[in-house]
ROGU-403565 format. One record per residue (C-alpha): residue in one letter; y, x, z. Coordinates in Angstrom, 1 decimal. Last residue first. Layout:
BEGIN
<residu A	yy Y	xx X	zz Z>
...
% end
This chain:
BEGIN
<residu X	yy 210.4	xx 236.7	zz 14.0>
<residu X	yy 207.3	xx 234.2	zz 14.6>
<residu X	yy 207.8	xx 230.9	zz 14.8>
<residu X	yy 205.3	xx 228.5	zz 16.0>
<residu X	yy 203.1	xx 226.6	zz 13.6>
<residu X	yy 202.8	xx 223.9	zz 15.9>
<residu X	yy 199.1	xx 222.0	zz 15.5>
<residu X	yy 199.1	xx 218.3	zz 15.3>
<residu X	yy 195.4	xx 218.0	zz 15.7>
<residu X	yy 194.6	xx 220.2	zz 12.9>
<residu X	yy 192.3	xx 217.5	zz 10.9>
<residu X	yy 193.9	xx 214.2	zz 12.3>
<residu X	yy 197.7	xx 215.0	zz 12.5>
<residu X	yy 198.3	xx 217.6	zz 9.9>
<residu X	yy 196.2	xx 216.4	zz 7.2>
<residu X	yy 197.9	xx 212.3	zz 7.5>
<residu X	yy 200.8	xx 214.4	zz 8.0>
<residu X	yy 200.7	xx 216.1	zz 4.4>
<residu X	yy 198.9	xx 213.1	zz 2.7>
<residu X	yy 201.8	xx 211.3	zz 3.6>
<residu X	yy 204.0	xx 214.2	zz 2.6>
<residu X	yy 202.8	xx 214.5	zz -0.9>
<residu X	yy 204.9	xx 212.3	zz -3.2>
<residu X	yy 208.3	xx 212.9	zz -1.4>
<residu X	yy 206.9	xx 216.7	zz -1.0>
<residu X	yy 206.4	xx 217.3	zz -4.7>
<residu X	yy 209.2	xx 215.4	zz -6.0>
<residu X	yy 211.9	xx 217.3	zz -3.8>
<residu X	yy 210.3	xx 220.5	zz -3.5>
<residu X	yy 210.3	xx 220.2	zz -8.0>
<residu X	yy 213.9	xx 219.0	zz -7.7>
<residu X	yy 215.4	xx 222.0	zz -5.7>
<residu X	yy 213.0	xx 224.1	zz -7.4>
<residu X	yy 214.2	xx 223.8	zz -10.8>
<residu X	yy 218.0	xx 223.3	zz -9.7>
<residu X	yy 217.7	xx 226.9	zz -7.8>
<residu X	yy 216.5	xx 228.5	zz -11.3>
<residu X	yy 219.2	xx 227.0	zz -12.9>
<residu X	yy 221.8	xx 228.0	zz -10.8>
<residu X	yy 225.3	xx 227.3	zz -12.7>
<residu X	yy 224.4	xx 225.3	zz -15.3>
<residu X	yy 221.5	xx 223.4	zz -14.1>
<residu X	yy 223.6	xx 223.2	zz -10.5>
<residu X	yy 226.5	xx 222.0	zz -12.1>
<residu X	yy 224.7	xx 219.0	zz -14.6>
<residu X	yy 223.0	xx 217.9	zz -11.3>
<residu X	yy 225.2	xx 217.0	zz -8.4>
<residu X	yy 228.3	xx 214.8	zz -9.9>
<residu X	yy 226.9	xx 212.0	zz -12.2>
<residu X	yy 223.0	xx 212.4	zz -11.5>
<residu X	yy 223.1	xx 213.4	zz -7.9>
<residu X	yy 225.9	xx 210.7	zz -7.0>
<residu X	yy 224.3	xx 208.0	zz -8.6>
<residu X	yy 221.0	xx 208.7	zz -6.5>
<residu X	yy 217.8	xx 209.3	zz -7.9>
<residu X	yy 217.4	xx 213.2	zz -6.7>
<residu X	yy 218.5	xx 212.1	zz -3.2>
<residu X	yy 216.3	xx 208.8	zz -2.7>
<residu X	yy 213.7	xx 210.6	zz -4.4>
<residu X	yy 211.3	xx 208.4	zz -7.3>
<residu X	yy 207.9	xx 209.0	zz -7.7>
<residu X	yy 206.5	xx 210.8	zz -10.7>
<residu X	yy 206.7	xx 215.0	zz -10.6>
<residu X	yy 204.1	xx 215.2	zz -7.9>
<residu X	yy 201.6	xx 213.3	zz -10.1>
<residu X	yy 202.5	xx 215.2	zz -13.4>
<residu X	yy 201.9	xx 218.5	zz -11.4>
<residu X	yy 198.4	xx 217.2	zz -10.7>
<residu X	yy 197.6	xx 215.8	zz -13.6>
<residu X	yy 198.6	xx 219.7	zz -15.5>
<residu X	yy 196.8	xx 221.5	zz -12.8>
<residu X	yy 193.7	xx 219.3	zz -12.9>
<residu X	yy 193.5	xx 219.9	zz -16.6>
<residu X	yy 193.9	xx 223.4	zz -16.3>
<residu X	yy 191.1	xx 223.7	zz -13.6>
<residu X	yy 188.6	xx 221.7	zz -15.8>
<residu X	yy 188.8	xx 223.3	zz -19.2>
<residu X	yy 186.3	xx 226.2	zz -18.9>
<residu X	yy 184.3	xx 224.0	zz -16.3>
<residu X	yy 184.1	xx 221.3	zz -18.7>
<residu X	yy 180.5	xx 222.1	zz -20.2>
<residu X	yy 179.3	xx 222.5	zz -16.9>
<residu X	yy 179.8	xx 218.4	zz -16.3>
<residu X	yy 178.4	xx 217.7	zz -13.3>
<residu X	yy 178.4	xx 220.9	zz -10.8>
<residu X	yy 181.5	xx 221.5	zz -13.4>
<residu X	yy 183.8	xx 218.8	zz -11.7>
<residu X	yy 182.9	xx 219.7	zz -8.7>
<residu X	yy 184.5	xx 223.2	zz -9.5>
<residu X	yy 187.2	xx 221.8	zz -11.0>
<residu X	yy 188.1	xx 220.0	zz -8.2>
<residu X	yy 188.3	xx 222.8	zz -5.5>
<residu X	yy 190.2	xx 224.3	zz -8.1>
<residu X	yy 192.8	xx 221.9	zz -8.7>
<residu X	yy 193.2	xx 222.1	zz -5.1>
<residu X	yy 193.5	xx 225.7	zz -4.9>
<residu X	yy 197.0	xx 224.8	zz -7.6>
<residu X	yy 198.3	xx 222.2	zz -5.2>
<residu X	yy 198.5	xx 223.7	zz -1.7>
<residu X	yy 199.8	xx 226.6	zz -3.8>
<residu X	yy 202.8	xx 224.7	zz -5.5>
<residu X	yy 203.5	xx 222.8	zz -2.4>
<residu X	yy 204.0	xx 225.8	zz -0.3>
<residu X	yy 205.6	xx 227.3	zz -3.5>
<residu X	yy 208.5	xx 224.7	zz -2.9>
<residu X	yy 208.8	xx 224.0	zz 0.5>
<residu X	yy 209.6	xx 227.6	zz 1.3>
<residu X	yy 211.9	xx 227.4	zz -1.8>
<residu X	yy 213.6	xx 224.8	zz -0.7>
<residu X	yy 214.6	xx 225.7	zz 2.7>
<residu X	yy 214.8	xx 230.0	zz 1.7>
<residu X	yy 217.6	xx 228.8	zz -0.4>
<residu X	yy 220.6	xx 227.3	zz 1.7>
<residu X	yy 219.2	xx 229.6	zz 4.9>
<residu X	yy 219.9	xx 232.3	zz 3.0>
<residu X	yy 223.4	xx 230.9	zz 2.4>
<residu X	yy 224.1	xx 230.1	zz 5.5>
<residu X	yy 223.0	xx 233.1	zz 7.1>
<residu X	yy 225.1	xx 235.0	zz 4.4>
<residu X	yy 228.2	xx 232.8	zz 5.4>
<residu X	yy 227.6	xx 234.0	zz 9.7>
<residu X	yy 226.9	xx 237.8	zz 8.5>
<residu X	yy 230.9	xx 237.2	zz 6.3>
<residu X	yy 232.4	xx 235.6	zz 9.2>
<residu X	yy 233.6	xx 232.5	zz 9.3>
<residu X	yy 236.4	xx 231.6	zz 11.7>
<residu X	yy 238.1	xx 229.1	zz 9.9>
<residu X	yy 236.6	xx 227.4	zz 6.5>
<residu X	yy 238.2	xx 227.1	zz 3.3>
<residu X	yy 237.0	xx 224.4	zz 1.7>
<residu X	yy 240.1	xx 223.1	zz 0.2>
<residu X	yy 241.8	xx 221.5	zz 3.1>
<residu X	yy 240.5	xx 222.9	zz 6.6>
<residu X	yy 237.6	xx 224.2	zz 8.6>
<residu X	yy 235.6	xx 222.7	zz 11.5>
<residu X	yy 237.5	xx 219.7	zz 13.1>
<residu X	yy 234.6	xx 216.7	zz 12.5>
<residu X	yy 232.2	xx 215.9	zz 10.5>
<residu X	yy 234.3	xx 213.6	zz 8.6>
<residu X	yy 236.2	xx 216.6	zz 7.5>
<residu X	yy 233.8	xx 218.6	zz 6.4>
<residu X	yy 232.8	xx 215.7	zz 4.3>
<residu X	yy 236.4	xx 215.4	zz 2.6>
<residu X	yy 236.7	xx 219.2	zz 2.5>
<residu X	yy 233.5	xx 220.1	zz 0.7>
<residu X	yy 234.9	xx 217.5	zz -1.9>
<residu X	yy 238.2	xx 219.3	zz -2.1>
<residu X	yy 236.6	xx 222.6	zz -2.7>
<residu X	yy 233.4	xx 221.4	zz -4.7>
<residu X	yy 235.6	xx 219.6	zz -7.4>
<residu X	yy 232.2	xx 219.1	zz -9.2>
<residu X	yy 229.3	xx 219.6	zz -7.0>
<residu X	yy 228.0	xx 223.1	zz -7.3>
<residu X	yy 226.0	xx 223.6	zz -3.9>
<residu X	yy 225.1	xx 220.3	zz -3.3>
<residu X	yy 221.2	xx 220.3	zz -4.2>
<residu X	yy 221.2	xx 223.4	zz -2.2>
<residu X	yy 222.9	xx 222.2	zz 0.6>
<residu X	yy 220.8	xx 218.6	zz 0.0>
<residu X	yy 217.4	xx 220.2	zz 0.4>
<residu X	yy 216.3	xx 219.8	zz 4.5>
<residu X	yy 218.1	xx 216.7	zz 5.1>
<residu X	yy 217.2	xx 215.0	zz 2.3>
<residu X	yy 213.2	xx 215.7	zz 3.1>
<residu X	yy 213.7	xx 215.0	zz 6.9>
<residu X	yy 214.9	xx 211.8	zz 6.0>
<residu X	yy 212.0	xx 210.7	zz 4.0>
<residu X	yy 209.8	xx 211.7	zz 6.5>
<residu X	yy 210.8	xx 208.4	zz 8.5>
<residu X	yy 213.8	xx 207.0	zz 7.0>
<residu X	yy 216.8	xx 207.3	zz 4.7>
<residu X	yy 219.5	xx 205.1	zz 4.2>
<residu X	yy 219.5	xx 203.8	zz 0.8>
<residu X	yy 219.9	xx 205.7	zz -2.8>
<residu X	yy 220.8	xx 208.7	zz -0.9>
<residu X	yy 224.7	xx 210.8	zz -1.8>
<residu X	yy 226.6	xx 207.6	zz -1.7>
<residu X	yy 229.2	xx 207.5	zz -4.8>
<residu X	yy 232.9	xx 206.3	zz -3.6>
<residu X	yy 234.4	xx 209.0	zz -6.4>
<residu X	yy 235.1	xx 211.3	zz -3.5>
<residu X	yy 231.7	xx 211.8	zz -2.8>
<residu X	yy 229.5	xx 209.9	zz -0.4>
<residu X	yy 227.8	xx 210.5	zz 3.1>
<residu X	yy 226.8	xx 207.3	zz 4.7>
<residu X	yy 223.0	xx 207.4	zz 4.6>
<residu X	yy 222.6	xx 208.4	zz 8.2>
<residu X	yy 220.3	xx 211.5	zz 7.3>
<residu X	yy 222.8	xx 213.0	zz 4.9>
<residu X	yy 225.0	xx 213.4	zz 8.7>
<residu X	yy 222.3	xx 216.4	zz 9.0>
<residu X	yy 223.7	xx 218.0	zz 5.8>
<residu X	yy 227.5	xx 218.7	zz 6.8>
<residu X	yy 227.2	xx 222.2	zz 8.4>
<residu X	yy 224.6	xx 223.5	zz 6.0>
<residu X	yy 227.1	xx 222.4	zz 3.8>
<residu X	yy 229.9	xx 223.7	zz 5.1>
<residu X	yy 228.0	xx 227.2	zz 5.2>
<residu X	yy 226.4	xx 227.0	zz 1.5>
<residu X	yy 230.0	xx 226.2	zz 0.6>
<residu X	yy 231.3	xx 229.6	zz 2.6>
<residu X	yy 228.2	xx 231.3	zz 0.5>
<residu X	yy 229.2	xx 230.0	zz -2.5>
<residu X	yy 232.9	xx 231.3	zz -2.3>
<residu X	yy 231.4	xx 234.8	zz -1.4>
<residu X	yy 230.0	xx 234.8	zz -5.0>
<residu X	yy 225.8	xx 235.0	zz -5.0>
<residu X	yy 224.6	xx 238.5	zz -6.3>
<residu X	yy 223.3	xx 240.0	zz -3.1>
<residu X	yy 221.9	xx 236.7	zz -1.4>
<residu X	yy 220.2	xx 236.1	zz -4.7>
<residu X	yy 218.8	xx 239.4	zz -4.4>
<residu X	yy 217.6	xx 239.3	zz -1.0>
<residu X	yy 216.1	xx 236.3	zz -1.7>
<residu X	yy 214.1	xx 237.3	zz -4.8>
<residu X	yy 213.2	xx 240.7	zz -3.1>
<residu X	yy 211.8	xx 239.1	zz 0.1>
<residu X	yy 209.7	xx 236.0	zz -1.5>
<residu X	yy 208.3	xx 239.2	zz -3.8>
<residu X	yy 207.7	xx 241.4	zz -1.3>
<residu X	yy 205.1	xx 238.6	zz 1.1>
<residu X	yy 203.6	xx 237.1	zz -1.8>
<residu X	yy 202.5	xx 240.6	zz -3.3>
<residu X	yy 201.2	xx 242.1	zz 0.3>
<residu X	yy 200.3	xx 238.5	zz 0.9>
<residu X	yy 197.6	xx 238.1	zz -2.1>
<residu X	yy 196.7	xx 241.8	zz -2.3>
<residu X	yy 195.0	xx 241.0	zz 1.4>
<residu X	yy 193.7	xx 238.2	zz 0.0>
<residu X	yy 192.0	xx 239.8	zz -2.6>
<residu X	yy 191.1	xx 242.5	zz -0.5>
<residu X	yy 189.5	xx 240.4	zz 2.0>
<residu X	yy 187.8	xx 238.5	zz -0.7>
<residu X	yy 186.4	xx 241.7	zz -3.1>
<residu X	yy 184.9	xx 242.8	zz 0.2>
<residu X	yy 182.9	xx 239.7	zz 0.9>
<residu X	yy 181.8	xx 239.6	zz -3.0>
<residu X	yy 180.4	xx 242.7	zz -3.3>
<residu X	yy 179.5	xx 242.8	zz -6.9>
<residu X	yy 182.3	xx 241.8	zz -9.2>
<residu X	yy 182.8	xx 239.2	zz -12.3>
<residu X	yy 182.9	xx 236.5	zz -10.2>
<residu X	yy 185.3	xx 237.7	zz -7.8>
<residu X	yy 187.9	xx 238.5	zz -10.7>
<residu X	yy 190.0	xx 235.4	zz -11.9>
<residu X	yy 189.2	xx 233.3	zz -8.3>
<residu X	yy 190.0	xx 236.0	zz -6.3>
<residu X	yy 192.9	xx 236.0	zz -7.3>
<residu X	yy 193.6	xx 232.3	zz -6.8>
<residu X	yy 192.2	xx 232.6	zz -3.1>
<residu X	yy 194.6	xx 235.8	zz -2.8>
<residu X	yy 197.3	xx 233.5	zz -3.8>
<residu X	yy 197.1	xx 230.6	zz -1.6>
<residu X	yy 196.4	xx 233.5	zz 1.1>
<residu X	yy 199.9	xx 234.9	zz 0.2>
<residu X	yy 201.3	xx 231.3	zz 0.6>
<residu X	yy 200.3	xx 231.2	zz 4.1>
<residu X	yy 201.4	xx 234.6	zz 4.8>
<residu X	yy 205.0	xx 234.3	zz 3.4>
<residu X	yy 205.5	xx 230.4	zz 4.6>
<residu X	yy 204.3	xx 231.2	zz 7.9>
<residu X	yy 207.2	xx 234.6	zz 8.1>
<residu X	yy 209.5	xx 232.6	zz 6.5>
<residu X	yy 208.5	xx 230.0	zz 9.3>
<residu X	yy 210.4	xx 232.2	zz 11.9>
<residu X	yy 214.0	xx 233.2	zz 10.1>
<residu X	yy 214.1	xx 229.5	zz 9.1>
<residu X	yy 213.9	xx 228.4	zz 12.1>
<residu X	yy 217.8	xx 227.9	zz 13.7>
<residu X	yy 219.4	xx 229.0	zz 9.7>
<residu X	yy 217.8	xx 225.6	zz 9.0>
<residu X	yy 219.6	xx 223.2	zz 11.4>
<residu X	yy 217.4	xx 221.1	zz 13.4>
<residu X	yy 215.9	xx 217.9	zz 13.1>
<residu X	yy 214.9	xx 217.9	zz 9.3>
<residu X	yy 214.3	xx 221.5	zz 8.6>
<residu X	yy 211.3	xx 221.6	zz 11.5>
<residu X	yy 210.2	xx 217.7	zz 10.3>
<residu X	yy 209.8	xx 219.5	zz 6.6>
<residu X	yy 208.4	xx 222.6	zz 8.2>
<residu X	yy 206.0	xx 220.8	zz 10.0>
<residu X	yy 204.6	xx 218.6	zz 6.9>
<residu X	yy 204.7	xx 222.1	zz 4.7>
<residu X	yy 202.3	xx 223.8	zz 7.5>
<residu X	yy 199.8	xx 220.6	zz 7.4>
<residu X	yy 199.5	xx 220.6	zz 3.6>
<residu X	yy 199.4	xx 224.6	zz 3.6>
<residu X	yy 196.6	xx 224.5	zz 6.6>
<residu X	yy 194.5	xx 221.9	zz 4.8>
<residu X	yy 194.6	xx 223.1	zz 1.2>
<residu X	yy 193.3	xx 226.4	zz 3.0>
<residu X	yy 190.6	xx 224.7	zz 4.2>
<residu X	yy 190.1	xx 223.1	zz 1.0>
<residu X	yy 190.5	xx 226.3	zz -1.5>
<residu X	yy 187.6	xx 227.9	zz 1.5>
<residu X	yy 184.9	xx 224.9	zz 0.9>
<residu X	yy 185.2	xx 224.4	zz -2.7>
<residu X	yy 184.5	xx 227.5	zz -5.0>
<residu X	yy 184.5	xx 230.3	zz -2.2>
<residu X	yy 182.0	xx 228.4	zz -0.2>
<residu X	yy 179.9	xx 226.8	zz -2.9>
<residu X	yy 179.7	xx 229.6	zz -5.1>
<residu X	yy 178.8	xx 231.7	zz -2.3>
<residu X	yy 175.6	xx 228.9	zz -1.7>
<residu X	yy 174.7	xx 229.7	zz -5.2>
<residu X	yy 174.6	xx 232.8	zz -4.9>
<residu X	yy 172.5	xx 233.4	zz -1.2>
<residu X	yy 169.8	xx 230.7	zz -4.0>
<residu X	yy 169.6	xx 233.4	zz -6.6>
<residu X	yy 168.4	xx 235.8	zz -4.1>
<residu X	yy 165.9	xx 233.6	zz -3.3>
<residu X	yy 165.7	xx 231.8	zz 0.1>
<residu X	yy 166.2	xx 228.5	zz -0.7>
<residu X	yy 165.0	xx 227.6	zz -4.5>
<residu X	yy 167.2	xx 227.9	zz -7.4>
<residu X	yy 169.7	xx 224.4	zz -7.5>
<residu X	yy 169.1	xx 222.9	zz -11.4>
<residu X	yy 171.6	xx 223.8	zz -14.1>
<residu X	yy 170.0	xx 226.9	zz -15.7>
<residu X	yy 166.6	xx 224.8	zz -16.2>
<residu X	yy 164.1	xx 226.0	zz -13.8>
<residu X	yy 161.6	xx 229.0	zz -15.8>
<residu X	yy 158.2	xx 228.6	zz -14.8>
<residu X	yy 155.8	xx 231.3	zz -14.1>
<residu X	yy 152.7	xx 231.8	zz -16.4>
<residu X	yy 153.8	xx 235.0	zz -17.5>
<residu X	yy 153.3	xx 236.4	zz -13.9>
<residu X	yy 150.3	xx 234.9	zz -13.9>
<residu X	yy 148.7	xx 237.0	zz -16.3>
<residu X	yy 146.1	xx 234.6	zz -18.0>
<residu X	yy 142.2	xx 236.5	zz -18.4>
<residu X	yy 140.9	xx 234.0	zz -15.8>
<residu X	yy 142.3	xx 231.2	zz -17.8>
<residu X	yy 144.4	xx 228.5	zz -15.6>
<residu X	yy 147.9	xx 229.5	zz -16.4>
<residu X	yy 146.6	xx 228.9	zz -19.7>
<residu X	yy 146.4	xx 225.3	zz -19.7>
<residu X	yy 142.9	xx 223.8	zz -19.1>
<residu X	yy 141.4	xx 222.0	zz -22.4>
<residu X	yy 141.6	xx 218.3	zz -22.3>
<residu X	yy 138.3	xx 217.0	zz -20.4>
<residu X	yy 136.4	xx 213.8	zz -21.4>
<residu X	yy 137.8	xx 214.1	zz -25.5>
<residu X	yy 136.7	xx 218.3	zz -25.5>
<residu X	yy 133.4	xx 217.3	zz -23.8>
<residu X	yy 132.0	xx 214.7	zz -26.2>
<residu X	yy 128.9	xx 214.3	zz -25.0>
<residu X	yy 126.5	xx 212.8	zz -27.8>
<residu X	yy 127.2	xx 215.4	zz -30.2>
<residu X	yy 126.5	xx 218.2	zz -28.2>
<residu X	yy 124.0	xx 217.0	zz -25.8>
<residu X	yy 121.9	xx 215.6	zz -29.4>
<residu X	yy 122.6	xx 219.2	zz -31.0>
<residu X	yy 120.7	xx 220.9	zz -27.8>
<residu X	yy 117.9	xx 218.8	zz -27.9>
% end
């Protein structure tokens, strides 16, 4: 009787045999499953508080601050545009230092909070490194440019500070009957040329007579060959100072906005593709830079910029010609995005001065 059960009910084909987990003498603990490495760990696990770090310091801080940086360039680019730069430049260096110091503690923090416990404290320090170093470089590099500049490019950096806000009209043009713009500015435009054409200007060839001729249209403020009356030597260093702080303000405002977006993409970009992630943020860098570098500027395109402008400054300043044309490209291809950011997310918000 007990052969016939056995070979007429085939248990072992009715029932598969139960898994181990389901053994009495199974540990359970063994039994656990392991997710694969690039699904989401459950809510509430330790594991889980990391993942949702990742999230904040990978994506959601870079954009904020890409916010504030877009929306702080747009202001000081209308800010340079309407009034003379030596009037708010002393207050939004003080903007532009912080800001950009936060640009860099993200990126700091980016290199070594991974790889340290603690992560809240590791942020506020890295971003407190961030504008300490931000903050003393910006001040050194100007302060030693100012120092080593000749005292006849500081009265040019005055006539042209002087001269710039008739750039806006689209009349200005050299001696050779060259016109400084392409067309007549408008709009944001405007406040871009405005803003970078001292420095962009500083070493234009026959720069005494030519500083003359648009002196001279502006109306009775100095007199043939450059030389202009009453200026004393504070008023030319304010000039000057204000001649490079306009660009490169602009400049690494830009440069920063641009460099946490890269990593705010490269970090979706390796929810997706992990296998990228090592790669991601250099290739964003790289499109992004070519992408600010391609539209045309009505100042860095012009016939004047190309046949009397640039060959000087390269050879004179070439570190002042590098981010004269980068501030010019960058913010000509970034500014709408800049006050679309400004207007709508931050409501128009006035980055006052603060001296």
């Amino acid at each position: 009787m007990r052969v016939w059960l056995r070979w007429r009910w085939p248990w072992k084909r009715l029932w598969p045999p139960r898994p181990p987990c389901c053994s009495p003498a199974h540990d359970f603990k063994d039994a656990q499953v392991t997710p694969p490495p690039d699904s989401l760990p459950p809510l509430g696990s330790s594991k889980a508080s990391l993942n949702w770090t990742s999230w904040i310091y990978g994506l959601l801080l870079p954009l904020v601050y890409l916010v504030v940086e877009l929306s702080f360039s747009n202001e000081l680019i209308h800010t340079l545009g309407d009034h003379s730069p030596d009037d708010v430049l002393t207050g939004f260096e003080f903007w532009g230092r912080a800001i950009s110091g936060c640009g860099l503690g993200l990126l700091i923090h980016r290199l070594i909070g991974p790889r340290l416990p603690a992560k809240g404290a590791i942020f506020v320090t890295s971003i407190a490194a961030g504008i300490v170093v931000m903050w003393n470089v910006q001040k050194t590099l100007i302060d030693y440019l100012i120092d080593v500049a000749e005292p006849a490019d500081k009265r040019a950096a005055l006539a042209l500070v002087w001269v710039a806000p008739t750039v806006g009209d689209g009349l200005l043009r050299t001696m050779a009957g060259q016109s400084v713009t392409l067309a007549k500015p408008e709009g944001v435009n405007k406040h871009i040329v405005v803003s970078l054409f001292p420095a962009a200007a500083l070493h234009a060839k026959q720069r005494d007579e030519q500083l003359a001729q648009w002196v001279s249209g502006v109306g009775n403020f100095g007199a043939p060959g450059g030389i202009l009356l009453g200026a004393t030597a504070e008023l030319e260093d304010r000039a000057y100072r204000a001649l490079i702080v306009a660009p490169l303000v602009v400049g690494l405002s830009l440069s920063f906005a641009l460099l946490n977006l890269s990593v705010a993409l490269s970090f979706l970009i390796g929810l997706y593709r992990p296998r990228w992630r090592p790669f991601a943020a250099t290739a964003m860098v790289a499109l992004l830079i070519a992408v600010s570098l391609s539209p045309r500027n009505l100042m860095l395109h012009a016939e004047a910029y190309e046949s009397n402008l640039r060959a000087a400054l390269w050879a004179e300043k070439p570190l002042l010609a590098l981010i004269v044309e980068w501030s010019a490209r960058a913010s000509t291809q970034w500014s709408p995005a800049s006050e679309l950011v400004h207007r709508h997310l931050l409501l128009g918000y006035s980055f006052k001065p603060v001296l």
